[in-house]
PyMOL CGO cylinders between C-alpha atoms (Angstrom):
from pymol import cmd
from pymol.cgo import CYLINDER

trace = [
    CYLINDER, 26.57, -20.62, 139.53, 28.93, -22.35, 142.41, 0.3, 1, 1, 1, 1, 1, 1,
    CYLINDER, 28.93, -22.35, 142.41, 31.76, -19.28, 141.09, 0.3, 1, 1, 1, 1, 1, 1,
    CYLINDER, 31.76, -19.28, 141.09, 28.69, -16.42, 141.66, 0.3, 1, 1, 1, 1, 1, 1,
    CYLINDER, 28.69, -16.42, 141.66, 28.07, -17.64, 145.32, 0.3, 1, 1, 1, 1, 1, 1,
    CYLINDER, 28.07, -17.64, 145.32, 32.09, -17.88, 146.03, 0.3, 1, 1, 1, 1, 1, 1,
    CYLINDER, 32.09, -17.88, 146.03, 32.42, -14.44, 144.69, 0.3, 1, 1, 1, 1, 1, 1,
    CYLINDER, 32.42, -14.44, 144.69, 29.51, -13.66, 146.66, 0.3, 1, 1, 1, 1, 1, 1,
    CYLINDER, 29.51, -13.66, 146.66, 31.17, -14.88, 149.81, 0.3, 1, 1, 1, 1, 1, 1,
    CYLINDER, 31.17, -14.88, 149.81, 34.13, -13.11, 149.78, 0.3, 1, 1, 1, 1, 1, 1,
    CYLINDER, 34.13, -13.11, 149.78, 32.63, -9.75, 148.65, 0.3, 1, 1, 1, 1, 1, 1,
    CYLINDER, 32.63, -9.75, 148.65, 32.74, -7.54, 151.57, 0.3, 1, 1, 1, 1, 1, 1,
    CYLINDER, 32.74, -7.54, 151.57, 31.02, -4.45, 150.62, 0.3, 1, 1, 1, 1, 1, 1,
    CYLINDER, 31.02, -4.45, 150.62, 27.52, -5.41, 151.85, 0.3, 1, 1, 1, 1, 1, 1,
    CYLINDER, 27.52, -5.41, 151.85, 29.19, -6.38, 155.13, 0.3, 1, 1, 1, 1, 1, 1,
    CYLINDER, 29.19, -6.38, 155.13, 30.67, -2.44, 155.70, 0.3, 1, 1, 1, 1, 1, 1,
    CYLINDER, 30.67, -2.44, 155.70, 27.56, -1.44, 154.22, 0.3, 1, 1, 1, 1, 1, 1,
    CYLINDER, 27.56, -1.44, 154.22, 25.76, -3.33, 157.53, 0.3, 1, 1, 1, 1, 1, 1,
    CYLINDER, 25.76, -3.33, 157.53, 28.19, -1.64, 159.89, 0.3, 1, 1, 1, 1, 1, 1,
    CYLINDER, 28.19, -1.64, 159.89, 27.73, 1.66, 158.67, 0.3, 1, 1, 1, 1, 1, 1,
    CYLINDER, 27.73, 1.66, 158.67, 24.12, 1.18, 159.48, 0.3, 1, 1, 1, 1, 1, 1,
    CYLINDER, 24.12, 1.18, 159.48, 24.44, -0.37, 162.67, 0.3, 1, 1, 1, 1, 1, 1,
    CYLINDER, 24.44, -0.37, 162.67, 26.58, 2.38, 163.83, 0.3, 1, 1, 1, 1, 1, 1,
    CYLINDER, 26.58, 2.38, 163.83, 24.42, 5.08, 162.47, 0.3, 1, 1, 1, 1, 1, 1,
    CYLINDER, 24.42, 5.08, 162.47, 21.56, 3.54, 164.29, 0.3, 1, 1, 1, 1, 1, 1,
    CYLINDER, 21.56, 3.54, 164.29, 23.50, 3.75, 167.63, 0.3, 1, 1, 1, 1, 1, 1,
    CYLINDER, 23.50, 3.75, 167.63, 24.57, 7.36, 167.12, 0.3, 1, 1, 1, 1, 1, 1,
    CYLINDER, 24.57, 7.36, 167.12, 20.94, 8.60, 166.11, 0.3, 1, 1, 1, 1, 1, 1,
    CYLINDER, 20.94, 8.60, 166.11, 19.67, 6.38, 169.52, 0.3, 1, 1, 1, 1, 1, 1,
    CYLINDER, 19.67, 6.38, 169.52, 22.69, 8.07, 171.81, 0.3, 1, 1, 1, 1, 1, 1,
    CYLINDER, 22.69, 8.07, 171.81, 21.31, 11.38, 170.41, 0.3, 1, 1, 1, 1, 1, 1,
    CYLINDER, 21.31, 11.38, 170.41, 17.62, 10.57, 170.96, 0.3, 1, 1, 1, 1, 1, 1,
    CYLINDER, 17.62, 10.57, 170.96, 18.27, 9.65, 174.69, 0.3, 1, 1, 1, 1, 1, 1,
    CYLINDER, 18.27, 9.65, 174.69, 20.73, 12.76, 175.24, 0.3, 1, 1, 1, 1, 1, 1,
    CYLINDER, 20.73, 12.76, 175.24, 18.22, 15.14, 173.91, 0.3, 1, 1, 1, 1, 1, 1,
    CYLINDER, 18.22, 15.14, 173.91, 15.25, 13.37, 175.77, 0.3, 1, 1, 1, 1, 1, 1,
    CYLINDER, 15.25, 13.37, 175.77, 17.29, 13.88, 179.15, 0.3, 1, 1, 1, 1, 1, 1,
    CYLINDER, 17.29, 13.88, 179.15, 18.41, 17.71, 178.56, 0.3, 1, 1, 1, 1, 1, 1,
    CYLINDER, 18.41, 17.71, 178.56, 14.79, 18.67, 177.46, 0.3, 1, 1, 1, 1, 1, 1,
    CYLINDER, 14.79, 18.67, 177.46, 13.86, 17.28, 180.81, 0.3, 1, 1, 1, 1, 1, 1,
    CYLINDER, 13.86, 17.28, 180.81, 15.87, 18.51, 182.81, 0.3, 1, 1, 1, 1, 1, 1,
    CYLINDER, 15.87, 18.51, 182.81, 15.80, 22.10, 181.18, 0.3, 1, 1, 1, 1, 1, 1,
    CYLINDER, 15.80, 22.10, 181.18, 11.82, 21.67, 181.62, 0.3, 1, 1, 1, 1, 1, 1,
    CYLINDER, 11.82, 21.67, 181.62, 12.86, 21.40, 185.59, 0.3, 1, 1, 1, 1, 1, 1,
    CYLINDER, 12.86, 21.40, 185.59, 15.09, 23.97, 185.76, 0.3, 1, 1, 1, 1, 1, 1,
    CYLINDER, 15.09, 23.97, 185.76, 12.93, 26.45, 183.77, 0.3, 1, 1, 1, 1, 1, 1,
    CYLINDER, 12.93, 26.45, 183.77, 9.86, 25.49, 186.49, 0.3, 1, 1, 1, 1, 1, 1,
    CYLINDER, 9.86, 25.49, 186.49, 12.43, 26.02, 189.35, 0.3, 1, 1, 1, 1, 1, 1,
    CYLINDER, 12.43, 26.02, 189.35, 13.75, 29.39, 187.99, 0.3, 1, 1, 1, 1, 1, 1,
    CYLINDER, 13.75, 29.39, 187.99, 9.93, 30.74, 187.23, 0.3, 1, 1, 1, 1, 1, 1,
    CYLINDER, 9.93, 30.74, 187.23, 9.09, 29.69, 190.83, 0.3, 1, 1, 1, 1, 1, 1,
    CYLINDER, 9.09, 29.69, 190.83, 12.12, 31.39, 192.50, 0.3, 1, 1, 1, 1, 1, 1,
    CYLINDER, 12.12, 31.39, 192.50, 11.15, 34.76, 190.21, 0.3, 1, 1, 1, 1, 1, 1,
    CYLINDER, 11.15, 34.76, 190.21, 7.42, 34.38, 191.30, 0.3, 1, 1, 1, 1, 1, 1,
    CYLINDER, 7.42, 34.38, 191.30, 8.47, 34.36, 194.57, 0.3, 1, 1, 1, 1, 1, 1,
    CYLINDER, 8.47, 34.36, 194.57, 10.62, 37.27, 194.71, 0.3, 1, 1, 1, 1, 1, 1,
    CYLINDER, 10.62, 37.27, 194.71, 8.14, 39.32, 192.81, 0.3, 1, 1, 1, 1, 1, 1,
    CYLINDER, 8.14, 39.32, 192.81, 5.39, 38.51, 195.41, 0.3, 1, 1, 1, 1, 1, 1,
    CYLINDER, 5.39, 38.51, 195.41, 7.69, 39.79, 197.96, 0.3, 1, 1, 1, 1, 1, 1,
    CYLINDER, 7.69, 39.79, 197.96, 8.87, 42.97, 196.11, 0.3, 1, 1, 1, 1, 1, 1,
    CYLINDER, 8.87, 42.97, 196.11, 5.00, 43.48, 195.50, 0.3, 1, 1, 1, 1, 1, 1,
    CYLINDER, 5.00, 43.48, 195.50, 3.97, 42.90, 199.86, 0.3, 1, 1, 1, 1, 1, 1,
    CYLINDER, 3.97, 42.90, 199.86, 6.69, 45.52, 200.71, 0.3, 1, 1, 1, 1, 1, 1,
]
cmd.load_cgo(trace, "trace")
């Protein structure tokens, strides 16, 4: 039993297996926030654009 748990201790697979995870859980959070911040963003620039076209159609339409 004592030679299992040495053997245990000095495998290191399950530790790379940990930082794998850990750094595929910052890469999928990174992309979560990025693509939170360009939806909004494109959200506000599509609502500026629309109300620039409205407005140049209304005055196309008065003249």
């Amino acid at each position: 039993m004592i030679k299992f748990i040495k053997n245990f201790r000095k495998d290191e697979n399950g530790a790379v297996t940990v930082d794998w995870v850990v750094l595929t859980a910052a890469v999928v959070g990174l992309a979560v926030a990025a693509y939170t911040a360009i939806e909004n963003n494109t959200e506000a620039l599509a609502a500026t654009a629309a109300g620039v076209i409205a407005t140049q159609d209304a005055s196309a339409a008065s003249q």
